[in-house]
C-alpha positions in Angstrom: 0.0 0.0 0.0 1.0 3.5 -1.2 0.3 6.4 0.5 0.9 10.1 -0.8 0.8 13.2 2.2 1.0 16.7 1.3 0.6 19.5 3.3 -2.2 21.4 3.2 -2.4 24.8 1.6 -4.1 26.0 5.1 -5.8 29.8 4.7 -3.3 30.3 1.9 -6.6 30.0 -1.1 -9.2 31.0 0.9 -7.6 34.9 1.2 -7.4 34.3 -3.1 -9.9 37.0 -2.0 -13.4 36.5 -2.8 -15.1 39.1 -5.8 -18.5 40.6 -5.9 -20.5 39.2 -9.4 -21.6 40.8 -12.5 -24.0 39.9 -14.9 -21.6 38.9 -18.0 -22.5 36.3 -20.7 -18.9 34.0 -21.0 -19.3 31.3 -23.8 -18.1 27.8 -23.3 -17.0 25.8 -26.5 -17.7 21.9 -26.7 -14.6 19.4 -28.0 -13.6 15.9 -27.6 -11.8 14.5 -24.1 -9.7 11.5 -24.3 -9.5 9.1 -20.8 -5.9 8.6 -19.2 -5.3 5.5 -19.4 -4.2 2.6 -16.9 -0.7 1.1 -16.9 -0.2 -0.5 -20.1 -0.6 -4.4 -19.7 3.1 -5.3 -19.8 2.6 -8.9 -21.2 0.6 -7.9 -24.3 2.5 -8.2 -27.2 0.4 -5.1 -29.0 0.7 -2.7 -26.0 4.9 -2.4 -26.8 7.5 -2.8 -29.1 9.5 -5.4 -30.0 12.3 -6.7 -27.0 14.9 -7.0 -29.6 15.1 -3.9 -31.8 17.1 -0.5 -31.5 14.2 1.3 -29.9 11.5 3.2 -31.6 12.1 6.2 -33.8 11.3 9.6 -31.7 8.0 11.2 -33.1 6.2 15.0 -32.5 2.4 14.0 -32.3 -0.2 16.6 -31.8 -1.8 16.9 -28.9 0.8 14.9 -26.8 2.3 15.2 -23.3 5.3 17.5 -23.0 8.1 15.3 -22.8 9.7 17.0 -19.5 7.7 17.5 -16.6 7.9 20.3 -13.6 6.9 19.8 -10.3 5.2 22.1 -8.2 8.0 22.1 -4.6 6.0 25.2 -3.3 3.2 27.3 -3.8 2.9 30.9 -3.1 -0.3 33.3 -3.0 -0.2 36.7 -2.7 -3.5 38.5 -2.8 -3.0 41.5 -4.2 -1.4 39.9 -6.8 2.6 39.4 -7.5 4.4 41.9 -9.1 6.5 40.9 -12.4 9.8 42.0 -9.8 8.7 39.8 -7.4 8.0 36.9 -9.8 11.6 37.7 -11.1 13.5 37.8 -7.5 11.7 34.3 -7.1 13.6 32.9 -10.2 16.9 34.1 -9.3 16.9 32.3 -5.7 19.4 29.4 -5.2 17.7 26.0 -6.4 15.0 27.4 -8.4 14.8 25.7 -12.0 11.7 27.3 -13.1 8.6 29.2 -11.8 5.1 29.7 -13.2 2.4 32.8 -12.0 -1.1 31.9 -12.5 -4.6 33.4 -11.8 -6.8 32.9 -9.1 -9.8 33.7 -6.2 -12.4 32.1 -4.9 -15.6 32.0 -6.9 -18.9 30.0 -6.3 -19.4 27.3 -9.0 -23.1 25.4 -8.9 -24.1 27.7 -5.9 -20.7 26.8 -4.4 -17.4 27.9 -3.3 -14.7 26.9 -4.4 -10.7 28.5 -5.1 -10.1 28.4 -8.9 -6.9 29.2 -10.9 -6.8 30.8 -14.1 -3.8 29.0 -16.5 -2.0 29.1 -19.6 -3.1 25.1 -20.8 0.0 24.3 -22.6 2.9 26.0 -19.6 0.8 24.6 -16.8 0.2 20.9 -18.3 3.9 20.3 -17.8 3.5 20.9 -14.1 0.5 18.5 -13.7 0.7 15.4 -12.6 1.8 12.7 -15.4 -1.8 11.1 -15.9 -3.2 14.7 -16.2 -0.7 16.1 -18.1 -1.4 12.9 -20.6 -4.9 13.5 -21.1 -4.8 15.2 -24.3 -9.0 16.1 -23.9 -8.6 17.7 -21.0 -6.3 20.1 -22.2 -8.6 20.6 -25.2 -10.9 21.5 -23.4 -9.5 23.4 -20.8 -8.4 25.3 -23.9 -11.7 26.0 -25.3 -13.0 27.5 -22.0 -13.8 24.5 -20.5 -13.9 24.0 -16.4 -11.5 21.5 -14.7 -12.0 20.2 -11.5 -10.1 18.1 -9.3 -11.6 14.8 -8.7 -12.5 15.6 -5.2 -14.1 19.3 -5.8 -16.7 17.6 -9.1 -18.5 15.6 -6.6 -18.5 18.0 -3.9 -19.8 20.9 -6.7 -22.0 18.3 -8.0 -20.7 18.7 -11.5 -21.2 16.2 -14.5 -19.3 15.9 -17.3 -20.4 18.3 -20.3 -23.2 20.2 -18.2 -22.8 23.9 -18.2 -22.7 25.2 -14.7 -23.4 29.3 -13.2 -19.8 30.5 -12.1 -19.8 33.7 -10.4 -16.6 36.2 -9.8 -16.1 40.1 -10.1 -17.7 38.5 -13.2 -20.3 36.0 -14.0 -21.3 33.3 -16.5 -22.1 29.9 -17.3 -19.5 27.8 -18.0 -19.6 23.9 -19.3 -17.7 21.5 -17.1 -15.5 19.8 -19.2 -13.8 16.8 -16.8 -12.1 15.9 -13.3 -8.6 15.0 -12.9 -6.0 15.1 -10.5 -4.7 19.0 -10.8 -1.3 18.3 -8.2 -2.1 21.4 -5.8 -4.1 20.4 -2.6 -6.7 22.8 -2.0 -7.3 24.3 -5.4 -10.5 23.0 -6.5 -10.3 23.9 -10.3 -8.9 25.8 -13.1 -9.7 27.5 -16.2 -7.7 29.1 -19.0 -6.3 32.3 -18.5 -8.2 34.4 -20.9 -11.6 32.9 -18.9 -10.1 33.5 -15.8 -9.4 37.3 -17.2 -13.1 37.8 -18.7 -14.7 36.3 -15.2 -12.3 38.9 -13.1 -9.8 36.6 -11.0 -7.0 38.4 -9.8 -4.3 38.6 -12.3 -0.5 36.7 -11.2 -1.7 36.0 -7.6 0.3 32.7 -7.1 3.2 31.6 -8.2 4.4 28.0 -8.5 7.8 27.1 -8.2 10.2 24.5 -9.0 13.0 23.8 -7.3 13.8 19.9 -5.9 17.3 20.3 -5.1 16.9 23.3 -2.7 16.5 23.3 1.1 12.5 23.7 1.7 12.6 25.8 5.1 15.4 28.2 3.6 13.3 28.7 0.5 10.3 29.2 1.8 11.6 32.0 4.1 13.4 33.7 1.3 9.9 33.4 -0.8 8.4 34.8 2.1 10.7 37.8 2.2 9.9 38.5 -1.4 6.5 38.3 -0.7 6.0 40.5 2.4 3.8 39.7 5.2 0.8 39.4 3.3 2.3 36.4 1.4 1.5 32.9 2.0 3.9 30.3 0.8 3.0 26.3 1.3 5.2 23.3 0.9 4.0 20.8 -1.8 6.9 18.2 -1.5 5.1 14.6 -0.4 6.0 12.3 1.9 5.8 8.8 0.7 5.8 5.8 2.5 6.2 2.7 0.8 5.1 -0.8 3.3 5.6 -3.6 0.4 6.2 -4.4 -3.0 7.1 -7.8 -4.3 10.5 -9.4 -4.7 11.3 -12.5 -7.2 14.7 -13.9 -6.2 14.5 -16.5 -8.6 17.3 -15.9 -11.2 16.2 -16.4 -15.0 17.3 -18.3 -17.6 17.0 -17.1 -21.3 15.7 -14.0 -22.5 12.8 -12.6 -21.3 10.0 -12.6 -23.7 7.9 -9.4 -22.9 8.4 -6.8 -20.9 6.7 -7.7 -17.8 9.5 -10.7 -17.8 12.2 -8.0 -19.0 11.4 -6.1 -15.4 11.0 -9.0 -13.5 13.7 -10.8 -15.1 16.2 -7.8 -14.6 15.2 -7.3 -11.5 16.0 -10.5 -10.1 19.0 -11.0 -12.2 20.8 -7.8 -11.9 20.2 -6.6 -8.3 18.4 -9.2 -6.1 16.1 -7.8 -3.8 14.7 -4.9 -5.4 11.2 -5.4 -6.5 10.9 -5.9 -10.5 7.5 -2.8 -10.2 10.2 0.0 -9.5 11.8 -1.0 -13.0 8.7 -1.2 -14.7 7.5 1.8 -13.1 10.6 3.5 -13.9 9.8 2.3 -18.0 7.0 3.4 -17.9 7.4 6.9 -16.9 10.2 7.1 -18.9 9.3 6.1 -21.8 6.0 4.2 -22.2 7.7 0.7 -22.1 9.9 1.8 -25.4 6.9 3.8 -27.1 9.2 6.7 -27.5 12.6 6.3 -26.8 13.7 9.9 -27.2 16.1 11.7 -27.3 14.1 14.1 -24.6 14.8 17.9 -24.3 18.1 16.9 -22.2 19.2 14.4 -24.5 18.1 11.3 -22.4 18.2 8.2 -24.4 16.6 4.6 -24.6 13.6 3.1 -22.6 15.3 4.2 -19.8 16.3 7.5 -20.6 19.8 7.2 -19.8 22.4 9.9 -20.4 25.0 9.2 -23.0 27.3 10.2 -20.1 25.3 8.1 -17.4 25.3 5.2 -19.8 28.8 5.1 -20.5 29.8 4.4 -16.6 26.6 1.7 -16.2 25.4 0.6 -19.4 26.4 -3.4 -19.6 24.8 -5.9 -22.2 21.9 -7.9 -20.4 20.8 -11.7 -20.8 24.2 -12.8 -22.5 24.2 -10.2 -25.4 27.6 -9.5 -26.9 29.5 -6.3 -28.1 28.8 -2.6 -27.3 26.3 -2.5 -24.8 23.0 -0.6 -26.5 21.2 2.9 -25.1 18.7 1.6 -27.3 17.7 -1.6 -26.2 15.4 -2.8 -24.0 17.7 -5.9 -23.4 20.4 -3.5 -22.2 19.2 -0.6 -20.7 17.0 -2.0 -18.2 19.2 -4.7 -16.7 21.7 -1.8 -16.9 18.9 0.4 -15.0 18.8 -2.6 -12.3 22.7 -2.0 -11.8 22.5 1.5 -11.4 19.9 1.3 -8.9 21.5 -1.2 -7.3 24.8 0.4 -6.5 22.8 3.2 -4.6 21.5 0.6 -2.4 17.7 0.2 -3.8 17.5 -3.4 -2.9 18.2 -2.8 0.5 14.2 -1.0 0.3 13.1 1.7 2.4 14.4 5.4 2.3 17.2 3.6 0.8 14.8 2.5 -2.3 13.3 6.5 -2.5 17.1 7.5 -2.2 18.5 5.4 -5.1 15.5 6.4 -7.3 15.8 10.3 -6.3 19.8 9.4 -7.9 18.3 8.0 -10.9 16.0 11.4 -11.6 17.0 14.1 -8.9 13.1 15.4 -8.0 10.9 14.3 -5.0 7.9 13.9 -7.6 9.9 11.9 -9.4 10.4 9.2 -6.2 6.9 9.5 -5.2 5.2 8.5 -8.8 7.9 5.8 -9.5 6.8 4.3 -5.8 2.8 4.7 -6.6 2.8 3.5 -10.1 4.7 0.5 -8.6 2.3 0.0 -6.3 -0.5 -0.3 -9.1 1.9 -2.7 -11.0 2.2 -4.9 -7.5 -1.6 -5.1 -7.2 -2.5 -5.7 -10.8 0.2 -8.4 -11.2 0.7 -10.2 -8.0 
């Protein structure tokens, strides 16, 4: 069992400041939403490439997930609404990698209140949690002036799917809800685009979302606070994951694995006995889809397991009795030589040591916590 704790954003969305409503008509435009899917099954042969091949040729499709992600580490509010300066001070702090301001306040939605931010779709996908941010509909709609909710805030608004719903502001309209999803920021209930959020009069720039997973939380926060002032609110995002059990095979294989649900399990047992063979699929799946798209990335990550050129040159072995080079590329390779890696930080040994080694493999606390829950749905839905 997997369990993800975040902090709570406490008073910080509730003094988003509430707005007094106007009469305004705010159109609402209807399109198609496409479901995130499930863990692909990791025996079927149709669901993944081929074991043996070089990987799969990299490919720009419309409409698909950015190929980095960013991670919300803190979130700031600032009622009166952060100043460009301020936004920029926040930037050039020690640890922080990138920052986005959005719109926001709390508005009453189906007779309801709720806190509501106003975002640029295709800048805040990337900082949405992967399942979200893969949901190609919901940013479709989102982008034609649809209403997102968070999974939790739909059924306490009582919203349905492609019903139009009264939202009041400073302005006020009817707005169609377009789908629920897990938004990442506990405590903000839903989000529209940023030229809706403008037309139903949200405050303009009042939060800011930063990333920066290699910096100390408590220093940060205080210098974010100092930018801010004392009307400033800043919150702590980072989870705390705890991880009770996931399952072990110590049997060592023989052969080649024939899918990759025996690749995983296979390496796993094979090339670092005792770590469970669901971090490794996890891992490949976040990565890359199981080999779906093998890159490069935006940093020049290679292979199923988006290895480094320079990473893969100190761990990259051949797997399952291959000869020559060992290959970025293949799946053969590059997860048994994932299994090494992961080893030599001490993931076997489970534990904080497990969240450790995989924090080395991809240095962000998301990072740790969605490779440890998406192995957790691998352990229950192949025991």
């Amino acid at each position: 069992m997997i369990r993800l704790r975040y902090a709570a954003l406490v008073a910080a969305l509730v003094t988003l400041g509430a707005v007094a409503p106007a009469a305004v008509a705010i159109g609402a435009v209807k399109v198609g939403y496409i479901r995130a899917s499930r863990p692909d099954a990791l025996v079927a042969p149709s669901s993944a490439p081929a074991l043996q091949g070089g990987g799969v040729a990299a490919r720009s499709v419309p409409g698909s997930p950015p190929r980095q992600l960013v991670v919300p580490d803190l979130f700031a509010v600032l009622p009166a609404g952060i100043t460009s300066a301020q936004v920029s001070a926040i930037s050039g702090l020690t640890g922080v990698r990138a920052v986005l301001a959005v719109n926001g306040g709390q508005v009453v939605i189906n007779g309801r209140a709720a806190s509501m931010l106003g975002v640029p779709p295709q800048a805040f996908r990337s900082w949405t949690p992967p399942a979200t941010a893969a949901a190609a509909g919901i940013w479709a709609r989102l982008s034609g002036g649809q209403l997102i909710a968070s999974r939790a805030a739909a059924g306490g608004l009582g919203l349905t799917a492609g019903h139009g719903y009264p939202v009041s502001a400073a302005a006020r309209g009817q707005v169609r809800f377009g789908a629920a999803a897990e938004l990442g920021i506990p405590g903000v209930d839903a989000i529209v685009s940023s030229g809706l959020a403008a037309r139903l009069g949200l405050t303009a720039d009042v939060a800011v979302m930063i990333n920066a997973p290699a910096a100390d939380p408590g220093t940060l926060i205080r210098q974010v606070q100092d930018i801010l002032g004392a009307d400033g609110k800043v919150v702590n995002l980072v989870p705390v994951v705890t991880v009770t059990s996931l399952p072990v095979d110590d049997d060592v294989p023989g052969g080649r694995p024939a899918n990759w649900l025996q690749l995983y399990q296979d390496s796993a047992a094979g090339y670092c006995p005792g770590l469970s063979w669901t971090v490794l699929a996890a891992i490949g799946e976040i990565e890359s889809g199981d080999g779906a798209d093998d890159g490069p990335s935006t940093a020049g990550a290679l292979g199923p397991m988006q290895f480094m050129p320079s990473t893969w040159r100190i761990w990259g072995i051949d797997g399952f009795g291959r000869t020559g080079a060992p290959d970025i590329m293949s799946p053969l390779d590059a997860v048994p030589s994932a299994a090494r890696m992961l080893c030599a930080d001490g993931a076997a040994q489970g534990g904080a040591a497990l969240s450790a080694a995989i924090f080395d493999y991809n240095h962000a606390a998301w990072y740790v916590s969605e490779v440890l829950a998406l192995a957790g749905e691998y352990a229950q839905e192949y025991p």
